[in-house]
C-alpha positions in Angstrom: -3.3 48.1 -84.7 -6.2 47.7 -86.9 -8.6 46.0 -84.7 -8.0 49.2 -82.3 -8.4 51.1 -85.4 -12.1 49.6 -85.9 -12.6 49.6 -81.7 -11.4 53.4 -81.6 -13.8 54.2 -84.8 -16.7 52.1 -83.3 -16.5 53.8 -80.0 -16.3 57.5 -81.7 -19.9 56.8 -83.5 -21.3 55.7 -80.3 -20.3 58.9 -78.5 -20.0 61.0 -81.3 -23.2 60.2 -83.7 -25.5 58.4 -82.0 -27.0 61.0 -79.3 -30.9 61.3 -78.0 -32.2 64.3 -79.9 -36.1 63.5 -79.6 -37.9 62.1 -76.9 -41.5 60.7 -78.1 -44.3 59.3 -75.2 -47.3 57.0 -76.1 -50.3 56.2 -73.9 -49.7 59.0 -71.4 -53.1 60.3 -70.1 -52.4 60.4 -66.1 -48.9 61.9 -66.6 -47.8 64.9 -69.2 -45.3 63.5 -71.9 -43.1 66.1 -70.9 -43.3 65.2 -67.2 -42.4 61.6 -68.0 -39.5 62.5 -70.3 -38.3 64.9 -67.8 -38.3 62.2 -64.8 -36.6 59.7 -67.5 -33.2 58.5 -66.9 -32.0 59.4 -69.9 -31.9 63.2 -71.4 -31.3 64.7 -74.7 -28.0 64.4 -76.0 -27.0 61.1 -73.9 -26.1 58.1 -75.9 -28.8 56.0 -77.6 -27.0 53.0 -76.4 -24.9 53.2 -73.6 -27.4 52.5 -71.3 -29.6 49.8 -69.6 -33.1 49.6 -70.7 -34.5 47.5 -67.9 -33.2 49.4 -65.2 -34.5 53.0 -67.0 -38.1 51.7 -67.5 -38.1 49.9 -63.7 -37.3 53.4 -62.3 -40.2 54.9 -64.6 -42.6 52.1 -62.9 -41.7 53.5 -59.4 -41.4 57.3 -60.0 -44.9 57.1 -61.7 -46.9 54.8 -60.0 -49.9 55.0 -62.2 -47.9 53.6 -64.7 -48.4 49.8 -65.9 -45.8 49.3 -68.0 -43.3 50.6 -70.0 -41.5 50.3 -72.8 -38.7 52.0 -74.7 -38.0 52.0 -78.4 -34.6 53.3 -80.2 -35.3 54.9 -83.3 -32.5 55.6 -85.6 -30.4 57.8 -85.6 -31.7 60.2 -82.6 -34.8 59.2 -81.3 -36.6 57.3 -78.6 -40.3 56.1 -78.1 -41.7 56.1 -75.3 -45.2 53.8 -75.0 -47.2 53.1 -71.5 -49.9 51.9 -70.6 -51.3 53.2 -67.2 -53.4 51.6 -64.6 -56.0 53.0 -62.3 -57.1 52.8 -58.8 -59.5 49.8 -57.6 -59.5 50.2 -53.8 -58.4 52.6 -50.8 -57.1 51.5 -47.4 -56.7 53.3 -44.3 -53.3 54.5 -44.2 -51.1 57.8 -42.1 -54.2 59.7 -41.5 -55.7 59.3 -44.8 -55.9 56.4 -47.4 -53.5 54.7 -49.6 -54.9 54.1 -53.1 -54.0 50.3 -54.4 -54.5 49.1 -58.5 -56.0 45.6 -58.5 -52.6 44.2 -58.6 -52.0 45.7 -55.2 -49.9 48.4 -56.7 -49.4 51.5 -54.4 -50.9 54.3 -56.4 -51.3 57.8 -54.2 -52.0 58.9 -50.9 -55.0 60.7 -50.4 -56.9 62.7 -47.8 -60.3 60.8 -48.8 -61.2 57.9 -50.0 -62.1 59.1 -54.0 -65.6 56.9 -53.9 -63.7 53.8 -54.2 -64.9 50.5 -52.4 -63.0 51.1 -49.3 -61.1 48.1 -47.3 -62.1 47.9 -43.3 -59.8 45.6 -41.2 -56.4 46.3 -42.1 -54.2 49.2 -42.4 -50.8 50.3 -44.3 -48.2 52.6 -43.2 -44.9 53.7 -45.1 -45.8 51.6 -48.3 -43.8 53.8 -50.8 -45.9 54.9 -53.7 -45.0 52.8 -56.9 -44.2 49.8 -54.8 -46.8 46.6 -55.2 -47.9 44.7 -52.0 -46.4 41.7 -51.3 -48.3 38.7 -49.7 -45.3 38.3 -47.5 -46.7 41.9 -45.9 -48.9 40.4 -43.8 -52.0 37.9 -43.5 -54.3 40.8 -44.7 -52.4 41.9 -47.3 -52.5 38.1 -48.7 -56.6 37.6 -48.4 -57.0 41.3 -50.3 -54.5 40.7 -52.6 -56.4 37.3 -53.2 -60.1 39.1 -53.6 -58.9 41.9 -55.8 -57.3 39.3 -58.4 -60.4 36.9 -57.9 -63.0 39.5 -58.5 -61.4 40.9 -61.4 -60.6 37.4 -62.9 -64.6 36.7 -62.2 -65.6 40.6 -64.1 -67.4 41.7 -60.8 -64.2 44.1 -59.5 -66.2 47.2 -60.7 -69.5 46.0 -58.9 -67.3 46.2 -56.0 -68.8 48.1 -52.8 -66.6 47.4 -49.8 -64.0 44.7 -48.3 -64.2 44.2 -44.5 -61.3 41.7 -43.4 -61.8 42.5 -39.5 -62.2 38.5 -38.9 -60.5 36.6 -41.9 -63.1 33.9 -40.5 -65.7 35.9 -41.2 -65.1 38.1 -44.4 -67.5 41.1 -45.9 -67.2 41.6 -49.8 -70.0 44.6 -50.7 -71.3 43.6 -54.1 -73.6 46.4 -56.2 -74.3 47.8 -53.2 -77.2 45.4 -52.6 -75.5 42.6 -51.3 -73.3 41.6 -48.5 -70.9 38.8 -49.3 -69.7 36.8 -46.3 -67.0 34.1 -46.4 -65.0 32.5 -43.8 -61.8 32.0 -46.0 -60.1 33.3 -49.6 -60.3 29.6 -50.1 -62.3 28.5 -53.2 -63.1 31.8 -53.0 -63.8 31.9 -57.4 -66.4 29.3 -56.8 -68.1 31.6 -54.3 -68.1 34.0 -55.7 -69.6 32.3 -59.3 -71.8 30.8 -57.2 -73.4 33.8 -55.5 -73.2 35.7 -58.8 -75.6 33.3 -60.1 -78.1 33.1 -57.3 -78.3 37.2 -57.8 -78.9 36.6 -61.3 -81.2 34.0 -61.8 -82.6 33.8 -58.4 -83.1 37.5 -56.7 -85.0 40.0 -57.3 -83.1 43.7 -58.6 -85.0 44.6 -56.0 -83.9 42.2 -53.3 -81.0 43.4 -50.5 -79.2 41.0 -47.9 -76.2 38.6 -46.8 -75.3 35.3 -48.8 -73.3 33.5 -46.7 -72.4 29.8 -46.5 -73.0 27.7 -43.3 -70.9 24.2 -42.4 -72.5 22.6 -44.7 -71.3 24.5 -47.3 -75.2 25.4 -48.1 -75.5 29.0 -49.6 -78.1 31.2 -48.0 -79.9 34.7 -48.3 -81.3 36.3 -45.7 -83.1 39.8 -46.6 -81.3 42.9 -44.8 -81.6 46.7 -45.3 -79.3 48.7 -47.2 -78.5 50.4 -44.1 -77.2 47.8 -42.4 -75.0 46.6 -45.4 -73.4 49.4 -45.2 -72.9 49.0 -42.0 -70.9 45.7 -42.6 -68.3 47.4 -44.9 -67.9 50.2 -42.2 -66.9 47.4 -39.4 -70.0 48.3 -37.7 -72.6 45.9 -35.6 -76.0 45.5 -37.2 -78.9 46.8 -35.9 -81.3 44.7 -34.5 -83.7 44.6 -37.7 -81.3 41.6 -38.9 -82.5 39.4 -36.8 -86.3 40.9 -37.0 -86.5 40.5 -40.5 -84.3 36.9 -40.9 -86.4 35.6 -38.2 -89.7 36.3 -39.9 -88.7 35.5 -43.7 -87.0 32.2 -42.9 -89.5 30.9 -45.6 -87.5 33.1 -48.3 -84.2 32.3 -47.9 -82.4 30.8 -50.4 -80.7 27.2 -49.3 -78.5 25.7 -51.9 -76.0 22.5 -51.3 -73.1 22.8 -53.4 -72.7 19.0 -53.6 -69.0 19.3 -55.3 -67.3 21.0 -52.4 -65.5 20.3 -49.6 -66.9 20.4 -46.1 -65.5 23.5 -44.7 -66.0 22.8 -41.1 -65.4 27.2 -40.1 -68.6 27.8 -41.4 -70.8 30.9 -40.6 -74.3 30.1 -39.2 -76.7 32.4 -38.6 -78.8 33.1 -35.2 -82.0 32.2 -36.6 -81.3 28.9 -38.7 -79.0 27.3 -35.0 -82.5 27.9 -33.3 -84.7 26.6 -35.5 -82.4 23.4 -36.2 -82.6 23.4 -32.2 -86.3 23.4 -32.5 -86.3 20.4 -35.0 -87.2 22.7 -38.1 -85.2 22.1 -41.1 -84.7 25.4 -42.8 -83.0 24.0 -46.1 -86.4 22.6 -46.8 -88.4 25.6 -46.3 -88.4 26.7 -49.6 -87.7 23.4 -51.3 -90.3 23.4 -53.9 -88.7 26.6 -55.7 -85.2 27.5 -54.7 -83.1 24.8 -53.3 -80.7 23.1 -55.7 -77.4 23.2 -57.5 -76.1 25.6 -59.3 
């Protein structure tokens, strides 16, 4: 009788005493408090405790998608904090007519009628990803390589130089980089050294001046071959290049940069260009021809 005493007594406070009066949100700049407190699970005058935590904040993370995290404070006797953080769009895809907006952890964000000026991704599309939801790699083989640039580039600080993502051939893969530079890979694969690599050659090597592909052939040699801006763009967009590619690679062979990267593996899908298959045909080493200056490890 007396432990139900205590059990009845225990159980009045909880229902009785111990109700949400004040609602408090922290870190809210996307979303108005009250709009978050209003799409809350729990309202004034339920319960401070009788109810699950991790469930309330998981169904905040997918009916706000902007939001990073979340997490809920009781404050006695009648209060709850609120604190988020929020994350932000990196990328848009192609998606229902319009584009879907993705964070850099492949978070669904919004739809939108335009893209917002964000580095746009060619290649792939989405349809019926609900808003809030992340991408999985298990979506498809796209959704695995993107997934794999958008965390590489930000782990390497170069996510906000970011210009464009073509994955129309995973073979053959476009990264637009400060809108100067065209980025061509053949796989995700070592992809952080790459992409150190080729951040070094732009600094220390080019010009601000300079515009063009770096690519890697079979040899796992890194090369730059001038371009236009036009025609850059052109590679984000999906598009052929005009003819001025070859023009202008055929008659600076003497400035591209050839650099062996001793320490990695031979990848044997390389990407070699037009003009460096016919002057190899034509017995004319082009990793030589700009030896004296440019050629080395980085």
């Amino acid at each position: 009788m007396f432990l139900g005493i205590l059990l009845a007594a225990a159980i009045l406070a909880l229902t009785v005493f111990f109700k949400v009066d004040t609602i408090t949100v922290e870190g809210a700049q996307k979303y108005r408090a009250e709009e978050i407190v209003a799409g809350m699970d729990v309202k004034q005058g339920d319960n401070l405790y009788l109810w699950n935590k991790v469930k309330v904040c998981d169904a905040m993370l997918e009916k706000f998608p902007y939001l990073q995290s979340v997490q809920i404070r009781r404050h006695l006797p009648n209060a709850l904090v609120v604190t988020v953080t929020e994350c932000s769009a990196s990328v848009a895809i192609a998606s229902n007519g319009g584009y879907l907006l993705l964070s850099k952890e492949g978070k669904a964000l919004e739809q939108s009628a335009t893209s917002n000026g964000l580095p746009v991704v060619t290649g792939m599309t989405l349809s019926d990803v609900p808003l809030g939801k992340i991408l999985t790699e298990d979506s498809s083989k796209s959704a695995e390589e993107l997934l794999t640039i958008l965390q590489t580039l930000d782990a390497a600080d170069m996510l906000g130089d970011l210009n464009f993502i073509n994955l129309s051939d995973l073979r053959d893969i476009h990264i637009g980089y400060q809108k100067r530079f065209d980025i061509r890979v053949n796989s995700v694969d070592n992809l952080a050294y790459y992409l150190r690599f080729a951040q070094t050659v732009i600094e220390d090597r080019l010009s601000p001046s300079d515009i063009g592909q770096l690519y890697w052939d079979a040899q796992n040699r890194l090369h730059y071959v001038p371009d236009t801006a036009e025609n850059i763009e052109k590679a984000g967009m999906g598009l052929a290049a005009s003819s001025t590619v070859t023009d202008v690679s055929t008659q600076d062979t003497a400035q591209q940069t050839d650099t062996e990267a001793s320490q990695m593996p031979d990848l044997s899908e390389g990407s070699v260009d037009e003009t460096q298959r016919s002057n190899e045909e034509a017995g004319e080493d082009v990793s030589t021809a700009d030896e004296a200056d440019t050629d080395g490890d980085v």
